[in-house]
SESE-538807 format. One record per residue: residue in one letter; residue number from 1; x, y, z of N, C-alpha, C in turn. Coordinates in steps of 0.001 Angstrom, whole numbers, padded with zeros to 6 digits. Layout:
BEGIN
 res   n     n.X     n.Y     n.Z    ca.X    ca.Y    ca.Z     c.X     c.Y     c.Z
   a NUM       X       Y       Z       X       Y       Z       X       Y       Z
...
//
This chain:
BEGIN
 res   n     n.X     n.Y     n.Z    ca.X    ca.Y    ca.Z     c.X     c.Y     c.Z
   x   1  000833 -001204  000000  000000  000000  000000  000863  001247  000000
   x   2  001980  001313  000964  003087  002884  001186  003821  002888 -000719
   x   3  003679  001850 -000991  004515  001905 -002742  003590  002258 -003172
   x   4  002308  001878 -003529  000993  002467 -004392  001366  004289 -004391
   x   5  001577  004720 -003177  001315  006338 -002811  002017  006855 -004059
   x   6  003520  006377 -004838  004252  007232 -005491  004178  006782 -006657
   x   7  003404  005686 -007455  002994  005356 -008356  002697  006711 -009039
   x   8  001938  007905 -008803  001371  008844 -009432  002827  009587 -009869
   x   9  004233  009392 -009118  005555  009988 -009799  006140  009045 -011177
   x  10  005372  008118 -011767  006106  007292 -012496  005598  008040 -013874
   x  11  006704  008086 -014634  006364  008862 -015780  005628  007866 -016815
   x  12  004751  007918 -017510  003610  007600 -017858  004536  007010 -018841
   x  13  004051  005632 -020003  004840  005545 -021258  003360  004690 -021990
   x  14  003774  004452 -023226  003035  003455 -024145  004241  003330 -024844
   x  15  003606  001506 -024762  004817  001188 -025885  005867  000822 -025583
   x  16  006025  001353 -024296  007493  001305 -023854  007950  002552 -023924
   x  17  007544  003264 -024992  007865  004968 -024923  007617  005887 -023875
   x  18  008254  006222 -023364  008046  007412 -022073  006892  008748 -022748
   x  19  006250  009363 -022281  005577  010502 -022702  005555  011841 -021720
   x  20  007060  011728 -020850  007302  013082 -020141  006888  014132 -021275
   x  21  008067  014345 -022722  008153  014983 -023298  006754  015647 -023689
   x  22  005693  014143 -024199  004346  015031 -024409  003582  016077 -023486
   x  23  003557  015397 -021784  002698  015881 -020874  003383  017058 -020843
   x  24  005006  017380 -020804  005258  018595 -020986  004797  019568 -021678
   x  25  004898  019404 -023178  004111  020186 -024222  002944  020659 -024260
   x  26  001732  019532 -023639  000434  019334 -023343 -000034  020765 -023032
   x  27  000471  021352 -022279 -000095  023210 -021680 -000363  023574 -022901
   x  28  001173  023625 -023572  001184  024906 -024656 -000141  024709 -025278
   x  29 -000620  023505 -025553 -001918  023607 -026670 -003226  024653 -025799
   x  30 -002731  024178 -024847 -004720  025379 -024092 -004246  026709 -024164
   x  31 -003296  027062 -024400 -002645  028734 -024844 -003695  029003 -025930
   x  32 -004079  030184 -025818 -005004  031055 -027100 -004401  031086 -028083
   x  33 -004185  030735 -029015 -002836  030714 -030849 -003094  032199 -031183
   x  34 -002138  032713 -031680 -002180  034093 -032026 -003022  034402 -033341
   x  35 -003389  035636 -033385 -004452  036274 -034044 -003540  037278 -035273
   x  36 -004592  037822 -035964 -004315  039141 -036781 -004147  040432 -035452
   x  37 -005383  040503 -035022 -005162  041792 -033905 -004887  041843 -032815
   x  38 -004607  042491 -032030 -004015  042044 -030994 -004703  041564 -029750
   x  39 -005936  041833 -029779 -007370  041339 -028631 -008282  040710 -029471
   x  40 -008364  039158 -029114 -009188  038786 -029915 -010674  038398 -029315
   x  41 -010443  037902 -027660 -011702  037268 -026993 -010932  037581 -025346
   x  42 -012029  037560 -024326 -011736  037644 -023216 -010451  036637 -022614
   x  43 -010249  035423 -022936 -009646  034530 -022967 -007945  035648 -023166
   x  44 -007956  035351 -023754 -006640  036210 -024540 -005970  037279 -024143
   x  45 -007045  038575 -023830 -006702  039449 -022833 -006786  039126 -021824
   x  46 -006977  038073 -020994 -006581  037800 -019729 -005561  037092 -019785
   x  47 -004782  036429 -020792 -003719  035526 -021425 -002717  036829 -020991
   x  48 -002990  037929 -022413 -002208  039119 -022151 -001786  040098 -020812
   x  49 -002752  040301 -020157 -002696  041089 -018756 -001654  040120 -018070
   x  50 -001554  038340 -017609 -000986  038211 -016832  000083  038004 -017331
   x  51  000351  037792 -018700  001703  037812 -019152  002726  039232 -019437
   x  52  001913  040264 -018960  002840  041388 -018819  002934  041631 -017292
   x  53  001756  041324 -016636  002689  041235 -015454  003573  040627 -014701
   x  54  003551  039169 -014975  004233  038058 -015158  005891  038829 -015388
   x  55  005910  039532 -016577  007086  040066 -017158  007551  041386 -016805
   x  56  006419  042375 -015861  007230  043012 -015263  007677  043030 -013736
   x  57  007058  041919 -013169  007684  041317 -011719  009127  040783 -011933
   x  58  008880  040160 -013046  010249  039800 -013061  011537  040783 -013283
   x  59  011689  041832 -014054  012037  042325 -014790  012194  043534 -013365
   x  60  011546  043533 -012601  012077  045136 -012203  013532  045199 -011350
   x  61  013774  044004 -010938  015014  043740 -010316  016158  043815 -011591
   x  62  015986  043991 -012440  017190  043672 -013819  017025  044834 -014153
   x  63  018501  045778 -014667  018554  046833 -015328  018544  046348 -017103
   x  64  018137  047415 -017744  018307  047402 -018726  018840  046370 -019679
   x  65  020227  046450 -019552  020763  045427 -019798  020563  043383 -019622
   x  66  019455  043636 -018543  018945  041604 -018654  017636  041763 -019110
   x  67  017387  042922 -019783  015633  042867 -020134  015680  041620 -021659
   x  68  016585  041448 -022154  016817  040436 -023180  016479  039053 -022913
   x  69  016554  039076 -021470  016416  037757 -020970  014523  037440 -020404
   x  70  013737  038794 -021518  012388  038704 -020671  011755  036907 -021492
   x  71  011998  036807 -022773  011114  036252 -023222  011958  034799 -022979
   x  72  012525  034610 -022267  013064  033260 -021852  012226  033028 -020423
   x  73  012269  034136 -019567  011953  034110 -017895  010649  034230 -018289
   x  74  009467  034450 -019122  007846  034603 -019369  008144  033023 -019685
   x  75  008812  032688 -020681  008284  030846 -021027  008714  030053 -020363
   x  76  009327  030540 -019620  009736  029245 -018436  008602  029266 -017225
   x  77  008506  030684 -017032  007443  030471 -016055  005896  030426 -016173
   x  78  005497  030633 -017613  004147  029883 -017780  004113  028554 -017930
   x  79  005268  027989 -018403  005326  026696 -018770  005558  026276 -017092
   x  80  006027  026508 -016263  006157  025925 -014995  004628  026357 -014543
   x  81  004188  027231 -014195  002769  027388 -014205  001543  026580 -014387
   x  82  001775  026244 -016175  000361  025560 -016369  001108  023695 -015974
   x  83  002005  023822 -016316  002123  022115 -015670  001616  021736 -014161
   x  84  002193  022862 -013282  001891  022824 -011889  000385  022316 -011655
   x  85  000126  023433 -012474 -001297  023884 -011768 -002079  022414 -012645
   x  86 -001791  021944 -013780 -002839  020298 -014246 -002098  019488 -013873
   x  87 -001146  019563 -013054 -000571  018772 -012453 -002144  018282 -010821
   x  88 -002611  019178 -010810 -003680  018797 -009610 -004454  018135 -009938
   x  89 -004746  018175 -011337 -006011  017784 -011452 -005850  016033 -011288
   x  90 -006806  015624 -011452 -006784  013746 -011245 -006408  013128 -012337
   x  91 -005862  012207 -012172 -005107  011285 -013125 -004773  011506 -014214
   x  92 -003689  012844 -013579 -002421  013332 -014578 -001368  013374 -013641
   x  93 -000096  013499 -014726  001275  013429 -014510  001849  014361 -014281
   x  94  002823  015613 -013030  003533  016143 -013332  004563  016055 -013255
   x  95  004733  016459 -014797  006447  016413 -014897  007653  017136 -013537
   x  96  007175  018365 -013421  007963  018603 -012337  008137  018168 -010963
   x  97  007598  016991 -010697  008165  015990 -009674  008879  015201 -009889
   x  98  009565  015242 -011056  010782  014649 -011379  012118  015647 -010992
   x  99  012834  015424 -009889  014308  015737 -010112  015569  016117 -011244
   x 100  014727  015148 -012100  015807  015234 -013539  015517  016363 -014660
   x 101  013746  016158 -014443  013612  017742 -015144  013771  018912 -014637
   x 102  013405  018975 -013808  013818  020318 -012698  015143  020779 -013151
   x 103  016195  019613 -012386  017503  019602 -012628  017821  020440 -014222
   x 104  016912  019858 -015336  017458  019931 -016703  017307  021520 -017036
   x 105  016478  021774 -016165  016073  023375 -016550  017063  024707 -015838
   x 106  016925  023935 -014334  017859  024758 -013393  019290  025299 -013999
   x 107  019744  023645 -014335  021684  024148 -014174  022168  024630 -015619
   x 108  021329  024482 -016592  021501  025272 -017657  021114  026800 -017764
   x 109  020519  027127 -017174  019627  028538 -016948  020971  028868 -015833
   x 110  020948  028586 -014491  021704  028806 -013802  023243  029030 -014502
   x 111  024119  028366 -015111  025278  028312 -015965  025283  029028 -017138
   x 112  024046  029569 -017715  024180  030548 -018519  024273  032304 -018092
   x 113  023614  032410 -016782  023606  033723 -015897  024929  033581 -015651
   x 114  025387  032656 -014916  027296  032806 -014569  027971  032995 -015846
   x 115  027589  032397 -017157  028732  032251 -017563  028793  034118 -018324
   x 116  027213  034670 -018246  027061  036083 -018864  027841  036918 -018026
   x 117  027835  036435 -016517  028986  037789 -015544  030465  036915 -015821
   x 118  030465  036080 -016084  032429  035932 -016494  032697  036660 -017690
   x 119  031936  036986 -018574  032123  036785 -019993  032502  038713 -019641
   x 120  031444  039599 -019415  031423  040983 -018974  031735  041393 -017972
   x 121  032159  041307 -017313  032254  041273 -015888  032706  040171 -014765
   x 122  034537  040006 -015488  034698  038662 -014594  035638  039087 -013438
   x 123  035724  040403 -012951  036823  040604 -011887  035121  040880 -011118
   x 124  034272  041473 -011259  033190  041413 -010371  032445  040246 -009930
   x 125  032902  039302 -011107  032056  037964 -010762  032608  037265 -009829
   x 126  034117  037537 -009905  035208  036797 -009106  034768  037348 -007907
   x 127  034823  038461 -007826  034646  039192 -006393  033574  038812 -005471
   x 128  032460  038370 -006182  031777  037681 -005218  032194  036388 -004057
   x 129  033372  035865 -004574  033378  034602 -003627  034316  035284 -002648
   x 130  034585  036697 -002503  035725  037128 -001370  035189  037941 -000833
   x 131  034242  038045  000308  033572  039623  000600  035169  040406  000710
   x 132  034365  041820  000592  035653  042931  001131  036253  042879  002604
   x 133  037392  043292  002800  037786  043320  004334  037640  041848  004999
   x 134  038307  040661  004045  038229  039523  004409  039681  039475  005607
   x 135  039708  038324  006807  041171  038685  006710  041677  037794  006474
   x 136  043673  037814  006196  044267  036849  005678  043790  035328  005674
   x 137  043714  035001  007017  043880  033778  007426  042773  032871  006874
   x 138  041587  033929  006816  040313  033034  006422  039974  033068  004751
   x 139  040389  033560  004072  040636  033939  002617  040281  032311  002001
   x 140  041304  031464  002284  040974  030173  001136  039928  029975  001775
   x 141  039480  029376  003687  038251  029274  003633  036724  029516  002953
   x 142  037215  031376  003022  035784  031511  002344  035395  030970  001085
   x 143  036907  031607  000311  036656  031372 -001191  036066  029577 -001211
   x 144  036718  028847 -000408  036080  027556 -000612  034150  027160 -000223
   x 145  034119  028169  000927  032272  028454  001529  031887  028904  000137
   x 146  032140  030216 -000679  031292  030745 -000994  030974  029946 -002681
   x 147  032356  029496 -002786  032213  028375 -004571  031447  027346 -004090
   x 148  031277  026971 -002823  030478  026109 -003066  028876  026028 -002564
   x 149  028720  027801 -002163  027322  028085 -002398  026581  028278 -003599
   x 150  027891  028798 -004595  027630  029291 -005896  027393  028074 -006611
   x 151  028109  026666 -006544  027564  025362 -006942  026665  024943 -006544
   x 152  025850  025160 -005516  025274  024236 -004453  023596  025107 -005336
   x 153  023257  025985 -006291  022591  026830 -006530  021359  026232 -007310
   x 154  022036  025525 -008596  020958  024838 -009467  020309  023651 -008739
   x 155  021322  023111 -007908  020738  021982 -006717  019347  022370 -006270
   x 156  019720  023309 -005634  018929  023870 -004291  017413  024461 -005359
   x 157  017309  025064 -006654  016716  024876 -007389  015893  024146 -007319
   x 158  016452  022959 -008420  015449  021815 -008783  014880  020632 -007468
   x 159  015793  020969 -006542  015223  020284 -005178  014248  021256 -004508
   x 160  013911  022130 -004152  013327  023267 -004001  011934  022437 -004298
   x 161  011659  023029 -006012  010832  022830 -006565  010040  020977 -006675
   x 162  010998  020169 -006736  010654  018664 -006583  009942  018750 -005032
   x 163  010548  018934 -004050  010269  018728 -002574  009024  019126 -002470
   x 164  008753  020766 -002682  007372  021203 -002053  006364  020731 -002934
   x 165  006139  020252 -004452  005190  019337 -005151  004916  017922 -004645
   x 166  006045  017236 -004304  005939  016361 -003743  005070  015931 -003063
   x 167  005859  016936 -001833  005035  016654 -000732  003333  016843 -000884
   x 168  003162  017822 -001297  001849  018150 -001873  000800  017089 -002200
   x 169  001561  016408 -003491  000599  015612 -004148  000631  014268 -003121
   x 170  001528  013757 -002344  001691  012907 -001310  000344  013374 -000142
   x 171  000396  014364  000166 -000535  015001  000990 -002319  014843  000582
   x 172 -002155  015157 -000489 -003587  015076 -001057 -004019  013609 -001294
   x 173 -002722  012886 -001408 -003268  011353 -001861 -003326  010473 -000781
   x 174 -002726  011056  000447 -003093  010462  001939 -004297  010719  002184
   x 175 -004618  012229  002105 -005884  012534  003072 -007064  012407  002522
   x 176 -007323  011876  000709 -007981  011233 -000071 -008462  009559  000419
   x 177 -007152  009016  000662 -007356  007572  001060 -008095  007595  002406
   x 178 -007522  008053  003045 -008547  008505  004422 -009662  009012  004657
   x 179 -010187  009468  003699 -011327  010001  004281 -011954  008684  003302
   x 180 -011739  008346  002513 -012500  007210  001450 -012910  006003  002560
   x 181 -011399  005641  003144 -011939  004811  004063 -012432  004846  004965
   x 182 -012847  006072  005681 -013063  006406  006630 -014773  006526  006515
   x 183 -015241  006599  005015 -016672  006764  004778 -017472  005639  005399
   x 184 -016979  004567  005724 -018092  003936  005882 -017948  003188  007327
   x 185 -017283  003769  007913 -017125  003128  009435 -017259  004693  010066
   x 186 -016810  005835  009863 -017065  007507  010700 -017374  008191  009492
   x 187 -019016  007822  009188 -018870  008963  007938 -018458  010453  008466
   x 188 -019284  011168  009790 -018661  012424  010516 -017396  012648  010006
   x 189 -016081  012036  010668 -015123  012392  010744 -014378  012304  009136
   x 190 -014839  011268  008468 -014902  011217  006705 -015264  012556  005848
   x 191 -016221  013439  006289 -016448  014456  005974 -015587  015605  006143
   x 192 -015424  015352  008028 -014580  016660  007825 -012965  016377  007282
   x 193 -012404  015275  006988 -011383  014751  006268 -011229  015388  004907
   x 194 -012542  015033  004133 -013064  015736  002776 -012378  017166  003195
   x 195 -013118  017746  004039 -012935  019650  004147 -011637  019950  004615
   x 196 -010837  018983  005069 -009650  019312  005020 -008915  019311  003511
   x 197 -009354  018288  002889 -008659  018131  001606 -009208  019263  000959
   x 198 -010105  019796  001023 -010631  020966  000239 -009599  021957 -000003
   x 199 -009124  021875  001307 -008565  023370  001784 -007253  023489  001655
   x 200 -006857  021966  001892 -005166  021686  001284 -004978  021916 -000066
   x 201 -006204  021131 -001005 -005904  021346 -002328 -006111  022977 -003013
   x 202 -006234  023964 -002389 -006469  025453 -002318 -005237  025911 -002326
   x 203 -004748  025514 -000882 -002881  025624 -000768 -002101  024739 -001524
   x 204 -002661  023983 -002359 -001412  023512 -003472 -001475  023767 -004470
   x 205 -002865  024730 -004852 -003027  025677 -005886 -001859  026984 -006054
   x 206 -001819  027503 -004492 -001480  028175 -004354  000328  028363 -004390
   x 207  000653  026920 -003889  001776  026370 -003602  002230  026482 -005210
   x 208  001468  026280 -006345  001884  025893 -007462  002700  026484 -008231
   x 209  001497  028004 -008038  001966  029118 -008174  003100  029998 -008110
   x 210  003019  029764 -006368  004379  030469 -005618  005934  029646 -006283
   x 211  005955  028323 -006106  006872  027800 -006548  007726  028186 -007893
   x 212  006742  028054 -009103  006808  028608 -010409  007343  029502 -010523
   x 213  006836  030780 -009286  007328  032307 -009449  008713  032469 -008626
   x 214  008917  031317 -007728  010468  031393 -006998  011335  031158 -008045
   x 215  011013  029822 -008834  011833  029605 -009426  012070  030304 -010115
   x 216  011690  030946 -010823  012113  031959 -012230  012775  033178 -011390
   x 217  012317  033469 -010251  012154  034813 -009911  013892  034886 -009547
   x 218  014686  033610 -008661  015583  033234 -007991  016867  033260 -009193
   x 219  016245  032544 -010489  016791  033177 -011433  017134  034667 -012065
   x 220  016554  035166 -011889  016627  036263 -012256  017435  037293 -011798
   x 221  017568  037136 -010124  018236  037583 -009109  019660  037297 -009643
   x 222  019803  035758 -009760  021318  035166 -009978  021646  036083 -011619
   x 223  020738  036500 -012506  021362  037252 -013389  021557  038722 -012929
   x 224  020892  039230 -011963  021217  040556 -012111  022694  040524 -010911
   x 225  023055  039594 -010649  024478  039586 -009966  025801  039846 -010494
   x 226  025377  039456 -012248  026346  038998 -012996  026023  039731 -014255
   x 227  025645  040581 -014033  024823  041894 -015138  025555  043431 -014669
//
């Protein structure tokens, strides 16, 4: 029965073929397809409104210079978005409870912000692993603390994001089984089981959200370091 619980993390296949790749894609299709004008149906302008704000939350921490990086940080984070969020619904797959995708997104995104402050700016980039007014003695220490906060980054990322889904969908699929069984020996206490799950699955709406927007957002930060 405790193995059944993570069955819902196994990536789906036919065939033998895995279909991460599809369930990934799967969002983009409920996106509105672009038009001749620029407002076509309510749908769309509400598409539009949150995708500029979407893009200027992100964006106000970055000068000028990382605004290039808007239309990468908008598709990463709708695409983390709508997976999250049909990730709730029942008997679907999300991809981002996989470690490996997380991972695949993090340390490339992450390694491209570093490698933009070495490339322009590599005595400032350096400078980060030495605060100022270090003294002698502790010098290799830090430099060794702080390279390996600066590694420890895309980790902390894609674990981040795996952990709090996790737990989530683990959460909802406990307090589901429980109240199911619980229907017919305490329907009472079966009920209010139900209204707990109500209220959890509200906060993992919410959870979905927030996550989506750390992640990108945490990115963004790590570029304007190196900008």
């Amino acid at each position: 029965m405790n193995l059944s619980f993570f069955d819902q993390f196994t990536s789906p296949c036919l065939l033998g073929i895995p279909l991460v790749l599809l369930s990934t894609l799967f969002p983009a299709l409920l996106l509105p397809s672009p038009d001749n004008r620029w407002i076509t149906n309510r749908l769309s302008t509400l598409q539009s409104w949150c995708i500029n704000l979407i893009t200027k939350q992100l964006l106000t921490p970055l000068n000028t210079s990382g605004h290039k990086w808007a239309l990468i940080f908008t598709s990463l984070m709708i695409l983390l978005l709508s997976i999250n969020l049909l990730g709730l619904l029942p008997y679907t797959f999300t991809p981002t409870t996989q470690l490996s995708m997380n991972m695949a997104l993090a340390f490339p995104l992450w390694l491209a912000t570093l490698l933009t402050g070495l490339r322009n700016q590599p005595s400032a980039s350096l400078a980060h692993l030495l605060p100022e007014g270090t003294p002698t003695p502790l010098i290799p220490a830090l430099i060794l603390i702080e390279t390996t906060s600066l590694l420890i980054r895309p980790l902390a990322l894609g674990v981040r994001l795996t952990a709090n889904l996790t737990a989530g969908h683990l959460l909802i699929q406990l307090i589901s089984t429980a109240s199911t069984a619980l229907l017919s020996i305490m329907p009472v206490i079966s009920i209010l089981t139900t209204a707990i799950l109500l209220l959890l699955t509200i906060l993992e709406v919410a959870v979905a959200m927030i996550q989506a927007y750390v992640f990108v957002l945490l990115l963004s930060l790590y570029l304007q370091e190196n900008i």
